[in-house]
Structures are given as C-alpha cells and as structure tokens.
N, C-alpha and C positions, 0 to 999 in steps of 0.2 A: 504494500500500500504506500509506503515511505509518502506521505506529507510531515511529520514529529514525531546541627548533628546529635542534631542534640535531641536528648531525649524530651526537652521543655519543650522543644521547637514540635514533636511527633505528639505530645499534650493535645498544645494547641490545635494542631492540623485534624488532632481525631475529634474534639472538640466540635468544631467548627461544622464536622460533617455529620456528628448527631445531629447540628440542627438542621442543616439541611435535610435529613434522612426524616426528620419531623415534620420539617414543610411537605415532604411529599406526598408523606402515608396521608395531611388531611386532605391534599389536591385529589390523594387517589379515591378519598371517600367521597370528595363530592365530585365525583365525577359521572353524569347521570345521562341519560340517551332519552332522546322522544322514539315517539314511533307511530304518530298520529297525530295532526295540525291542531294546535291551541287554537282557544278560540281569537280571531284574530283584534289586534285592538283597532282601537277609533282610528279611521282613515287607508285600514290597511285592508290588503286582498287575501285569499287563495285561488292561485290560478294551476287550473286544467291541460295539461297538452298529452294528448291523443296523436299515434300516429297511425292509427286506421279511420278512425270515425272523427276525427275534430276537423277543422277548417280552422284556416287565421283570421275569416274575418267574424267569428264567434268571441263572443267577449272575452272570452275562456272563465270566465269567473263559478260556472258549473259544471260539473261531469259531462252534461248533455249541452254544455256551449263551450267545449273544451276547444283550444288550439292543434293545428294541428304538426307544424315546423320546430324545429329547434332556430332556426333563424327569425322563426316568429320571437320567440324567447331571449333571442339576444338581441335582439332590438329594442327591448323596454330594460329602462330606468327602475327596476325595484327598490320599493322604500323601507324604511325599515319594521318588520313583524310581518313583511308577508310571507308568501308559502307557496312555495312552486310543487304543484306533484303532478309526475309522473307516470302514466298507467303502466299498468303489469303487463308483462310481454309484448310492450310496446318496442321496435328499435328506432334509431337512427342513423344516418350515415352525416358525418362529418362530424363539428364543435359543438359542445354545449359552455358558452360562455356568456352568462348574463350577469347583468351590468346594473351598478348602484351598490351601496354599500347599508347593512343595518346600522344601529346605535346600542351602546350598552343599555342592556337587561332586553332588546328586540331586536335577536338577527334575524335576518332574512335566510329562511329554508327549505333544503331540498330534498325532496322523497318521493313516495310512492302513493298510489292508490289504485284499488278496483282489481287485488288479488297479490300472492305467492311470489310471482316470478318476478326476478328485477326487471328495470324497462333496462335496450341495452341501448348506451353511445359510441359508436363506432367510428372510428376516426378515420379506418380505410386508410391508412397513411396520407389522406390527403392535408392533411394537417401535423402543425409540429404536435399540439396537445391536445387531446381528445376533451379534457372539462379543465379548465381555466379562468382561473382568478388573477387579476393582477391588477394594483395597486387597491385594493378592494379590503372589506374587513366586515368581523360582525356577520359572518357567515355558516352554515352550517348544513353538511350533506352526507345524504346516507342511504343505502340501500339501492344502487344503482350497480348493473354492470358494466362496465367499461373495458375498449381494447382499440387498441390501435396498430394494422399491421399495415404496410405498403408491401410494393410487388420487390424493392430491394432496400436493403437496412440504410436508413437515413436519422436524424437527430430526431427521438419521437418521444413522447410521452404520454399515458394513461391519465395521469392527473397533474396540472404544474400550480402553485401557488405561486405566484411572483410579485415579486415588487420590486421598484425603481425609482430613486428618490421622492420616495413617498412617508417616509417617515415610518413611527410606528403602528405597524398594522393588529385589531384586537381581535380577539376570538375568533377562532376559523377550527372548524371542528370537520375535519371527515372520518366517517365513521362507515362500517359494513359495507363499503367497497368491494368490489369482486371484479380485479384488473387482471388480465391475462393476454397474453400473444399483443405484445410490443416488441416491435423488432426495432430497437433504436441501435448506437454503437457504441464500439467499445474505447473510442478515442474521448467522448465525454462523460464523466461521472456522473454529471446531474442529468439523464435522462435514463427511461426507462420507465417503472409500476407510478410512484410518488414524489414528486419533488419540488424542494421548495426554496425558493432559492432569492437574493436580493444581491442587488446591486444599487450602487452612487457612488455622486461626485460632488452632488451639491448639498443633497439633503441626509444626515443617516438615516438608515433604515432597519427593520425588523419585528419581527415577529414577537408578539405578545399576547400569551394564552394561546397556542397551534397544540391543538388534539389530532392525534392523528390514530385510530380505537378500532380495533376488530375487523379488518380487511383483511381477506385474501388475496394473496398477488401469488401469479405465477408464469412462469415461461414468459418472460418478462428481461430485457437487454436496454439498458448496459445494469442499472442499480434498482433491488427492488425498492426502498423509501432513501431517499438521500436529500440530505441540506446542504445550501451553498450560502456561502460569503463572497461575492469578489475584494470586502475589503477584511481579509483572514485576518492581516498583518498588527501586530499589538500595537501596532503605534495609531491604526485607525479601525481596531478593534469596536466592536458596536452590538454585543451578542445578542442573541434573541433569548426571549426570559419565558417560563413559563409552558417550555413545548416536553410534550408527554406523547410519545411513542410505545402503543399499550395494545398487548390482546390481539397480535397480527397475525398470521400464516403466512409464513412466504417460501417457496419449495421451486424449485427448477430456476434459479435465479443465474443471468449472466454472468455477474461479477459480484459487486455487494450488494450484502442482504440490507441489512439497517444500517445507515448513518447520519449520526446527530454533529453540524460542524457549527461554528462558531454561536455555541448558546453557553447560555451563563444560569445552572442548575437544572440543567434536562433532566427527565426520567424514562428511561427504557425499561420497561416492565412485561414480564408475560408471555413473552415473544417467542414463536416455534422457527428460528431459518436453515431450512433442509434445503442441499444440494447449491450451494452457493457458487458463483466462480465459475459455472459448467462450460461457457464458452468464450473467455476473457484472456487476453495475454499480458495482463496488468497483472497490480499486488492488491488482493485483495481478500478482504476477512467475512464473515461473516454480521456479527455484528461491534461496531466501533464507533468510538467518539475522535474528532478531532478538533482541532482549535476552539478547545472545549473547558470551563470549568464548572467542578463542581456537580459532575457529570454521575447517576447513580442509576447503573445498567443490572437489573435484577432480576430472578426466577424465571430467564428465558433459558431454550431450549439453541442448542446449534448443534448441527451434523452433517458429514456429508458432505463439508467445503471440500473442494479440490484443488490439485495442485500444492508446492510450495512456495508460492510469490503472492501473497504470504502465508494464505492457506488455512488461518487458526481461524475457532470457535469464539475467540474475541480478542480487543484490540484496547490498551489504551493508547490512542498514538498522540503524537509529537503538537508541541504549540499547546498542551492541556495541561491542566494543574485540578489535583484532588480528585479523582477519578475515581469509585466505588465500584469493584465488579463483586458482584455476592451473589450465593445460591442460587449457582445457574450450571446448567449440566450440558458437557461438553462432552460430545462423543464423535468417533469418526468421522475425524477433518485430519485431511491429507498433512496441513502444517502445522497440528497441533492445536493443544488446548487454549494456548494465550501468547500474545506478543505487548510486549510494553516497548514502546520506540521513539527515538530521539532524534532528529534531524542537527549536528552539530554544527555544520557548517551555516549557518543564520544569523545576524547579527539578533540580537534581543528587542532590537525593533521591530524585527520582524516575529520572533520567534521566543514563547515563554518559557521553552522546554518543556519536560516532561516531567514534574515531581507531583508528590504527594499520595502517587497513587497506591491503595488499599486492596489487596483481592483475597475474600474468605468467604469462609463456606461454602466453595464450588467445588463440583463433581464431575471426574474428568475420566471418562470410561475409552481405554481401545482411543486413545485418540493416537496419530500414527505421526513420526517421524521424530518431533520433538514433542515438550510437554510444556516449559515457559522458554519462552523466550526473550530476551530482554539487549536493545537492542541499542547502539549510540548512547551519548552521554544523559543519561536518565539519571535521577536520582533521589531520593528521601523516597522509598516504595517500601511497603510493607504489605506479606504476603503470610498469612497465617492461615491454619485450620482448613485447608485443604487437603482434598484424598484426591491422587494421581494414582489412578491403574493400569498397565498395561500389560496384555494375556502373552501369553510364549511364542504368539508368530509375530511380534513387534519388537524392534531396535530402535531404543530410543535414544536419542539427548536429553535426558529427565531435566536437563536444567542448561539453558544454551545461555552463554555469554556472547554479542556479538559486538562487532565494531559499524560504527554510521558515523565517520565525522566525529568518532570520541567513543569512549567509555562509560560504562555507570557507576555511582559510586553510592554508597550508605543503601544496602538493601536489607532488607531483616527477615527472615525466616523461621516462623516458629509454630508449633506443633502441628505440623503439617505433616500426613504421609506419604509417600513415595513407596511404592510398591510395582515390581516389576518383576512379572512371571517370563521375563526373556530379558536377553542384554539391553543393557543400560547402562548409563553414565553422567556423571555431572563434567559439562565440556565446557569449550567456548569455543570459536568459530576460526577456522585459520584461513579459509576462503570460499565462495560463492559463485556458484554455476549461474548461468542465463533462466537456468528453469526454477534455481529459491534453493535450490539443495545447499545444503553446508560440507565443506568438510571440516571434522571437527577434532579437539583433540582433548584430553583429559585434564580437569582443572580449568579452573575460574578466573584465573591472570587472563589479561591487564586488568579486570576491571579491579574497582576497589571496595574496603571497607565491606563485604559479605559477611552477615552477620546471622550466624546457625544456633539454636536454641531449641532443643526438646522437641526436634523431630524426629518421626521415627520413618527408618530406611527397610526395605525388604527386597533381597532381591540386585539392589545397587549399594555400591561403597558411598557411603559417607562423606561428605567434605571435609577435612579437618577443621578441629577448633567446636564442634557442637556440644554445647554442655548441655548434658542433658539428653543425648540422644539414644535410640534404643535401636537395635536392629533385629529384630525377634517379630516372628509374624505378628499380625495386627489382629488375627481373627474377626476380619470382617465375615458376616456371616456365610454371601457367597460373590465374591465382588465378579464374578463370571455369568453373572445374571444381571441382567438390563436389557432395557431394547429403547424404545421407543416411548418420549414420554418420563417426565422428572419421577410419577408414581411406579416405575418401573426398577428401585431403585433400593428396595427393600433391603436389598444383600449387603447394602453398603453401611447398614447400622454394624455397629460393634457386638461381640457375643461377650455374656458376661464375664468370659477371662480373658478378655483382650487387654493385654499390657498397657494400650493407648486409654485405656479408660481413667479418670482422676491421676493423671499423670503428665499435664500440660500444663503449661507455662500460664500463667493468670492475665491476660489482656484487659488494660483499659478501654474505657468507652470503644467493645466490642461488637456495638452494633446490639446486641441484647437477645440472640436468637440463633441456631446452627440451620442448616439445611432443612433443617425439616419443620423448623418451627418453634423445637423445644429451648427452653431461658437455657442463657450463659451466661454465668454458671450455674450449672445446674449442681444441688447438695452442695454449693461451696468448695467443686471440684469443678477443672475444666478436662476435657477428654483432647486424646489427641485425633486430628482430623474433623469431616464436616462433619460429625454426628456424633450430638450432646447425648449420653443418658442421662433417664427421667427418673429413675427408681431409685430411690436415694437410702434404702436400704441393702440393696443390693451393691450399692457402691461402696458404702461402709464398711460392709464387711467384707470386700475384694480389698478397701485398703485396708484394714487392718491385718486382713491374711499375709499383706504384701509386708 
C-alpha cells in the first residue's frame, strides 16, 4: 500500500484513546436506520419515480402520479425533509444525482417503496458514478441496488460522495446499498463500490457525520469503500470528523476492501472483507487507515487478501497517529495478519508518521507468509494480548522487521501468543521482490528499542530479553478449528491448565474487555493472549496449584 519513551508518554496516549473509544461506543448506540418516510414537515414532499408506470409530467407526489426518469429526479432542487422513493424492481440506466441539500435534524431521503426488491441504478459505464452527491449534505440513502459496468475498464464508481471547496459537508448516511460489477481501474484508489472523496484550494473541506452502515459491495474495481484527501499533507491537513464505517460485506474486491484517509477519530466496526486485492498490481490491504488519527478499527472480519504487496488483514499505515486495531479476526491473507508502516522519506510537513498505534485482542488464524509486520521508521506501538496461529503447512515471519526510508523504534510486546504448528521465526527483512515477498533473516536488528514481556512462544524461538516468557503449549482448546465468521472461534478460549491463564502482564487503560467480551481483568488476573477467563474460581485455584 506504502502511502505511511516513556512510559508517562504510553499513560497519556492510552489515556486519551479510552476517551475516544467512549465517544464511539455512544455514536455506535445512536446510530438508528428508517425504513419508511416520516411524516413529512410543513412545506416539504414525498416524491414517487416509477420506471414502468410513472411519467415526468405527473406530479410524482403519489404512487399513482409517480415520475417516471431518473433525469426527471435530477432536475429538481430538493428541500430539506423530503423523500424520494423508489419503486421495487424498478431499474434505470445511467445517474441518479439529485440536487439540493437538507438542514440539520431534516435531511432529505432516499429509498424505497411498493415491495422487496431494490429498484436498481445502473450506470452502464456511461457515467463516471452511478449515484452522486457533491458539494451536497444533510442527506440520506438506502436500500437501492447499484452497479456500474462499461464495455472496457474506465474510472467508475457505484457510489461517489464529493466535495470541492465546499467546506464542511453534514450528515450523509448510506446505508443497505447492494453495489456490485464496477469495472473501474487499478491506477486510481478512489474509484470503485464507495467513495468519498474532497478536494480544495480555496475553501477547506470535509466530511462531518459520513455513515456509511450495512452495504454489500462486491466484484467491484479498483477499492471496495475508500476516502480521499487531495490535501493529505499535515501542513494542510483538514480531517473529516465523525465518519463510521459499520456492518458492511464486501467479498471479490479489486484491490482494497475499506479505507478511512484523512479523518480525525473514524470508526471501522463490524466489517466482513473477503477476497481483497483479486485483480490489482498495487499494495494493498484489506482493511486500513491512512493519514488518519485517532483511528479505532474493531470486530471486523478479513480473509482471503491476496498477494504480498501488501496483502495483510489490516493496516495501520503511514501519516496516522493513535490507531486502535482490536478484536478483529484475521484469517487467510496471502500477507498476513497486520502491517504497521512508515513512509521515512517525508518531511513532517508532509508527513506525521506512524506512532501511537495499539493492537489487542485480535485473532489471527492460518494467516500465510508473515504474521506483523512493521515497517519504516514507526514508533511508540504497543501490541498486547494477541493469539497468532499458524497450522504445519505455513512458514512464517511470526514477526517481520522491515526497512521504508528508516526503522522503528520503542515497540512493546506483551502477553501475546505466538504459536506455530510449522516453521517460524522472528526476522527482519534483508530485501524485497516486485511481487511483496521478503527475504528474511533471523533477528530484529536495525530496528530499535523491542520491548518483550510475558509472552508466551510455541513452536518459535523467542526473542531475547522476555521477562517473563513461557514456551510451553498454550492449550488453546482446539486452535485448528475456525472457519468462517468471529463465532467460529470457540477453540481459541484457553483450557483450564493452560499456563497463559492469570499469568500476564497487568495493562493499563486496557480497553476493559478480550475478544470475546469478557472484563480485563478478569478475578484480578490477566491471561495471556485474546481470551480473558471468566470463572474466577477456577482461576484461583490453577494459581495456587501453580
């Protein structure tokens, strides 16, 4: 993909991301769907468009005086609290981009009526973007099919929200989308399922309140939901505040699945991205943040990326500060479970680097080649309470150091398991093929400052220096079972004589919860790896046995 000491200092930093991690759980409860038109207020409509029975020159204000064009529909000015619907199994061929913007506590919305099936908008590649917003706000849609294919791959997109010195744009919610067969390319990021994207020179711009809730996207090129800045750069940094990427499906995907770029405390939540990267010759992840902070990617699902350029289950890349990746289950991606990456060659005007970032409580099953990877001059990361498995037909880099333009330095590692039914190693990188492959070699030089604490190794040698480490099976119960799906995951609790049980390292402002849900610490012990036990007599007397 390559776009990017103290212990007072890791306080503060954890700190900081409880409260964010507080701000989101209440954005995540009030986060509420329609699914049939309020009544509308004084002055405002619900309009009709029918593409068998309406006509345009029907008021469209009733089912039976519906419209019948989508170029009827982008011709009017809508004000704010109306309601556009859609009939059921209705199609169209070309844009749906109507024009006007709501006002807070009244956006203007779009959906469905008179049955089941979505109506669909088909863009036919005759257009760059099948449904289109720009410079617009105060908006909200949902329940439509969408796709956009031409006769050969051109810049296209399913859905684009844009803006252009337009300042801050509010509320825009798409929700239960079903975007499929976009043939856009692989030379630009922001095209493809979702995308949203701003630019300026005179005005800044960005997003404020962007929902983006329960769509499925698929067979979809270049990127299934992706965000753009053209002004990345921290010196005219301008982030969008407020955007929640939640509840999506995205499966047969070009290149990337999800990405959140220049916002200031996103939340990526819930999220399933299968088959990522399928026909792309870029570096790309599944799901990632870039020129991002404050960034908290949780209980998604990834699998299935391909390739290694860059190939992993998730990303915190370069130009982001404080990055949260937690209880997210990472399985079969060609490059592994994670990359954390630095771009060093940037002046700091340009570029904030990569520190702060946190990754615990994830579940990293069979993923293939590497397992972290950590990448350019990165630094202040802390990586606790992960379970890393890998079954006997996988060679792994359990732990990759690489170089971009520099080294990382202050990383901390603690009661995290590492468990390897086949070769493995803790390496660092000594060079890099055109296809992402490393070769590697044993040991953690140049980088600096690696900091090991009461993890437990199975399978792989150790780092030196871990106080506190154990290397004795973990008895997970059957970590050879998984498939599909975080509830598939069962085998990955600890059996009651598992050594890693109340034998971990005690973390501050740990987030308050493992993998599964259960408090940490739970009985006043913490376990090692994602899964806390709950039976706190059971634990008592394992430790006192011990």
């Amino acid at each position: 993909m390559r776009f990017f000491r103290s212990t007072v200092a890791w306080n503060l930093a954890l700190s900081v991301l409880s409260v964010v991690q507080a701000v989101s759980f209440v954005s995540s409860a009030l986060s509420l769907s329609w699914t049939t038109p309020q009544v509308p207020a004084k002055g405002s409509s619900i309009y009709y468009v029918d593409s068998r029975d309406g006509n345009d020159a029907n008021t469209g204000t009733a089912p039976g005086a519906a419209w019948r064009t989508l170029e009827k529909v982008n011709a009017t000015t809508f004000r704010p609290w109306d309601t556009i619907l859609l009939r059921s199994s209705s199609v169209w061929r070309g844009q749906l981009w109507p024009k006007g913007s709501g006002t807070e506590g009244h956006p203007i919305r779009v959906g469905t009526y008179g049955g089941g099936v979505k109506p669909v908008v088909n863009g036919e590649g005759l257009v760059e973007d099948a449904v289109l917003l720009k410079n617009q706000e105060y908006w909200e849609i949902e329940n439509l099919e969408v796709t956009n294919t031409g006769p050969t791959r051109a810049v296209r997109r399913g859905v684009h929200l844009a803006l252009e010195n337009f300042g801050d744009a509010h509320h825009i919610y798409i929700r239960s989308l079903t975007i499929h067969d976009v043939n856009g390319v692989d030379s630009l990021k922001s095209n493809g399922g979702i995308n949203y994207t701003s630019t300026w020179d005179t005005k800044p711009s960005r997003f404020v309140d962007l929902r983006i809730e329960d769509n499925e996207i698929y067979h979809v090129d270049r990127s299934g939901i992706f965000g753009w800045s053209e002004e990345w750069m921290r010196s005219k940094w301008h982030p969008s505040l407020g955007v929640i990427v939640r509840g999506n499906q995205l499966h047969d995907i070009g290149a990337d699945g999800i990405v959140v770029a220049a916002t200031d405390g996103a939340l990526v939540e819930n999220n399933v991205v299968g088959h990522a990267s399928q026909r792309s010759e870029d570096y790309n992840v599944a799901i990632w943040a870039w020129s991002a902070d404050n960034t908290i990617i949780q209980y998604n699902e990834a699998y299935g990326t391909k390739g290694q350029r860059d190939g992993e289950g998730f990303d915190s890349d370069w130009n982001s500060r404080n990055t949260v990746i937690q209880y997210n289950y990472s399985h079969d991606n060609d490059g592994g479970f994670l990359l954390i990456c630095n771009e060093g060659g940037h002046e700091i005007t340009e570029n904030a680097g990569n520190s702060g970032t946190i990754v615990r409580y994830n579940i990293s099953r069979n993923d293939r080649s590497r397992g972290i990877t950590i990448a350019g001059p990165v630094k202040n990361t802390l990586v606790y309470n992960n379970t890393i498995y890998t079954g006997p037909d996988r060679t792994l880099d359990m732990l990759l150091f690489a170089d971009w333009n520099g080294w990382s330095e202050d990383t901390y590692f603690f009661n995290n398991i590492f468990f390897a039914a086949g070769p493995a190693q803790f390496s660092h990188g000594v060079s890099r093929a055109s296809d992402g492959a490393y070769t590697t070699a044993p040991g953690l030089e140049p980088s600096k400052n690696n900091i090991f604490e009461s993890n437990l190794y199975y399978g792989v040698n150790p780092p030196p220096g871990d106080k506190g480490a154990l290397t004795a099976d973990p008895k997970l119960v059957d970590p050879t079972r998984g498939g599909m799906g975080r509830f598939s995951l069962s085998g990955y609790h600890l059996q009651p004589t598992s050594a890693a049980r109340a034998s971990g390292k005690v973390i501050q402002n740990n987030g308050r919860r493992d993998f599964w849900g259960h408090a940490v610490p739970s009985c006043n012990k913490t376990d090692r790896g994602a899964s806390q036990s709950d039976n706190c007599e059971a634990v008592a007397a394992e430790h006192h046995e011990r």
